[in-house]
C-alpha positions as CSV (number, residue, x, y, z in Angstrom):
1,X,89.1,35.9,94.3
2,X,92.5,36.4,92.4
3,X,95.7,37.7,93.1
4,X,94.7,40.4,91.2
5,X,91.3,41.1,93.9
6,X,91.1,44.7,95.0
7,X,91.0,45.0,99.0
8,X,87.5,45.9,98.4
9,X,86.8,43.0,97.1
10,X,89.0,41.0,99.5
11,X,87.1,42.3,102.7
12,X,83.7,42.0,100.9
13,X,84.4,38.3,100.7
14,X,85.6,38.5,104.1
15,X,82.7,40.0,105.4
16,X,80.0,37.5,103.5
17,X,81.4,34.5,105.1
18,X,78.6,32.4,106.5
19,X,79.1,31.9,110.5
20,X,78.5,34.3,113.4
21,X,81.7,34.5,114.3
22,X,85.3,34.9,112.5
23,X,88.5,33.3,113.8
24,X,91.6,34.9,113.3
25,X,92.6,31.8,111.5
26,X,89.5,32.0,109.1
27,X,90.6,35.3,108.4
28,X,93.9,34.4,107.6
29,X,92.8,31.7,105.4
30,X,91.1,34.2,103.1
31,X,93.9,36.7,102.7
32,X,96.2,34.0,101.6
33,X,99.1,35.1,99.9
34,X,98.4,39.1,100.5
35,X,98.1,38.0,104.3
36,X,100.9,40.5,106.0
37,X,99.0,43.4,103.8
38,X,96.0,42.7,104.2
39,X,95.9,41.8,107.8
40,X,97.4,45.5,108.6
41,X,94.3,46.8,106.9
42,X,91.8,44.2,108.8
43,X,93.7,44.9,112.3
44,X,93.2,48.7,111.8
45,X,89.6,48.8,110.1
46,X,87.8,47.9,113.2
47,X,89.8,50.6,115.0
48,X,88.2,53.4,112.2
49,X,84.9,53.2,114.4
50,X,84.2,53.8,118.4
51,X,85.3,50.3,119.6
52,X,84.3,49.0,123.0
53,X,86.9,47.0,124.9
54,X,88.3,44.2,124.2
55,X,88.8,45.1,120.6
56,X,91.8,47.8,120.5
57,X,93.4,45.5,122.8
58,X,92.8,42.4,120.8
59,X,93.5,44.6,117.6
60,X,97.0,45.7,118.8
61,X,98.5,42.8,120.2
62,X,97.6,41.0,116.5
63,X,99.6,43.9,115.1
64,X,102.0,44.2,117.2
65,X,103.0,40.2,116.4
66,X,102.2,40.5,112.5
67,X,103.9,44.1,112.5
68,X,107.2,42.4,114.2
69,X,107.6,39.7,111.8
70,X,107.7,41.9,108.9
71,X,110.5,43.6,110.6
72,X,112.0,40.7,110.9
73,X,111.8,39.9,107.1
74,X,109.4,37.3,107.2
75,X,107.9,36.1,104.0
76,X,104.3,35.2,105.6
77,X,102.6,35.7,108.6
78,X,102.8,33.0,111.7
79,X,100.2,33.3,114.5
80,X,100.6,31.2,117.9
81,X,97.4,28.3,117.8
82,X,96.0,30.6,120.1
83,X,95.9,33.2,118.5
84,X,94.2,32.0,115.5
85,X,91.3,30.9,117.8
86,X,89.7,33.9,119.1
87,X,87.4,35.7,117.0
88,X,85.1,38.4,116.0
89,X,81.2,38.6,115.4
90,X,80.6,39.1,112.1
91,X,78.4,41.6,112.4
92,X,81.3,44.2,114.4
93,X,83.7,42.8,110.8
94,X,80.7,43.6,108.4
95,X,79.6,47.2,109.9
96,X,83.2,48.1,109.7
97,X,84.0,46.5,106.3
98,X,80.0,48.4,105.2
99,X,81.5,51.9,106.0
100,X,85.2,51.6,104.7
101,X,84.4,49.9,101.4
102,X,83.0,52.9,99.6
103,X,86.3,55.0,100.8
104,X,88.5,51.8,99.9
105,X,86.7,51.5,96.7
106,X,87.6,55.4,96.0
107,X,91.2,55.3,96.7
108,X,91.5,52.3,95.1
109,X,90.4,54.3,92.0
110,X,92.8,57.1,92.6
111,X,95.5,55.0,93.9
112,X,98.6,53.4,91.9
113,X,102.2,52.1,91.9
114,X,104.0,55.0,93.2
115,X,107.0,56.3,95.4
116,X,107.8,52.3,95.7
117,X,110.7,52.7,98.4
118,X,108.9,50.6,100.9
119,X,109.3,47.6,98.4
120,X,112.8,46.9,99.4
121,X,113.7,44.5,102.3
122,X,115.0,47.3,103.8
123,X,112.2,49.6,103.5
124,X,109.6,46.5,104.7
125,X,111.3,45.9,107.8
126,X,111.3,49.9,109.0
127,X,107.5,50.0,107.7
128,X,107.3,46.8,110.4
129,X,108.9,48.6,112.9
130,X,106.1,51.9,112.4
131,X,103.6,49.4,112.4
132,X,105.3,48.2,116.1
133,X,105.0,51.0,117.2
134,X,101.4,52.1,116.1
135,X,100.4,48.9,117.3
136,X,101.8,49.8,121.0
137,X,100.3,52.9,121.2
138,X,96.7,51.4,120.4
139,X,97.0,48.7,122.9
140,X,97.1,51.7,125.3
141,X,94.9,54.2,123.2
142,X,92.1,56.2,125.2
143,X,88.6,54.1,125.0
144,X,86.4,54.6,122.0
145,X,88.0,57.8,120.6
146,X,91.5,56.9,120.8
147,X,91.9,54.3,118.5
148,X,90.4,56.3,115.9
149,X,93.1,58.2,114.4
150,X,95.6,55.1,114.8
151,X,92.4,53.0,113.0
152,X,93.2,54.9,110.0
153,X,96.4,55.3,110.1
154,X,97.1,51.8,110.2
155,X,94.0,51.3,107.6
156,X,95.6,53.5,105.0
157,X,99.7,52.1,105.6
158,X,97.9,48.6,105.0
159,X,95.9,49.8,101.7
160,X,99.4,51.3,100.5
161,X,101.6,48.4,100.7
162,X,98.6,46.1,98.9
163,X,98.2,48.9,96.0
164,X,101.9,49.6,96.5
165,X,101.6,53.2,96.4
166,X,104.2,54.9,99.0
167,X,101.9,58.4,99.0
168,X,98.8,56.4,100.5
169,X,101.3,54.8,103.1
170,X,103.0,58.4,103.5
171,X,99.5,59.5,104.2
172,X,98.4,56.7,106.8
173,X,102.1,57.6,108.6
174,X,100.7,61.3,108.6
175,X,97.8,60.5,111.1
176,X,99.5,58.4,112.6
177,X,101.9,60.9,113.9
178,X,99.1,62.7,115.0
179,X,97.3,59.5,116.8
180,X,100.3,59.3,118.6
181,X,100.4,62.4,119.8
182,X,96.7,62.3,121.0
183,X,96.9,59.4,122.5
184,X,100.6,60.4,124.5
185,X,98.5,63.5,125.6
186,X,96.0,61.4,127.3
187,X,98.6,59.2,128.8
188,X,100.1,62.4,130.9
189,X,96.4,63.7,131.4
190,X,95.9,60.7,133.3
191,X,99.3,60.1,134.8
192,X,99.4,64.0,136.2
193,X,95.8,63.4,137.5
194,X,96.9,60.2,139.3
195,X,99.7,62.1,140.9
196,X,97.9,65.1,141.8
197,X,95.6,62.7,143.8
198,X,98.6,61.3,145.2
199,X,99.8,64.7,146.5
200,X,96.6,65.6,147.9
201,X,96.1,61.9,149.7
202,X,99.9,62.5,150.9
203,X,99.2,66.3,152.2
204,X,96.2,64.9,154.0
205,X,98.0,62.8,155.9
């Protein structure tokens, strides 16, 4: 790869790597320079597709640290020793990295330099802070559905600050909105459910 590699052609790479298991530090390790970018797009790819637990969870939390430090205006990404030990089967990276690439590999074709106002230090650091927040929501997001619309919302802010084209990351903010929203609806489904029980167990007694 080059600094000039598509993020098709990053994840390809990524997912071709010969063990059955990724660390995050492996993972970092490819991305190299393009890590902040391109880990937004790897944190929110597996989040495209129905997810069982841990992975939303273990998704988020990554974003919500990476997402943080480009609000603070780092230069490139730091992850706790941790961290950078857990992993991923390769198979879960390659299915998703299978089904986005032809869509990547599209955009990537349509999409160019444009609307550049998130390429300013002060534009990076609110993008971080969307990212934040994003990332919050999906460490809460409903199981399996949930993280879908935040998935591709992250997916698509990720692809737009590697290609540098501000309508892709406009776009990816778009669902997002809506993820939120979705997601914030569940959370008072299930809160109001909780307290109705409560009412009823209190009325019993």
């Amino acid at each position: 790869m080059t600094q000039f590699s598509r993020t098709s052609e990053v994840l390809t790479v990524l997912a071709a790597q010969e063990t059955e298991r990724l660390t995050v530090g492996d993972i970092v390790a490819v991305l190299r320079d393009r890590a902040f970018a391109l880990l937004v797009v790897l944190l929110g790819l597996p989040n495209c597709l129905p997810m069982p637990p841990p992975i939303p969870l273990i998704c988020g939390l990554l974003l919500a640290l990476v997402a943080a430090q480009i609000a603070a205006g780092m230069s490139a990404p730091w992850l706790p020793r941790a961290l950078l030990g857990r992993s991923i089967a390769r198979s879960d990276l390659q299915r998703a990295v299978s089904r986005a690439v032809p869509l990547l590999r599209r955009l990537e074709r349509w999409s160019r330099p444009r609307l550049r106002v998130f390429e300013n230090d002060i534009g990076m650091r609110a993008m971080g802070l969307l990212l934040l927040v994003l990332s919050l929501v999906l460490i809460v997001a409903a199981p399996l559905v949930g993280q879908i619309p935040l998935g591709l919302a992250v997916t698509l802010v990720g692809l737009g600050l590697v290609e540098r084209d501000g309508v892709v990351v406009a776009a990816g903010l778009g669902v997002g909105v809506l993820g939120v929203l979705l997601n914030l609806g569940f959370v008072y489904a299930v809160f109001t459910a909780v307290m109705g029980l409560l009412s009823l167990g209190a009325a019993g007694a």
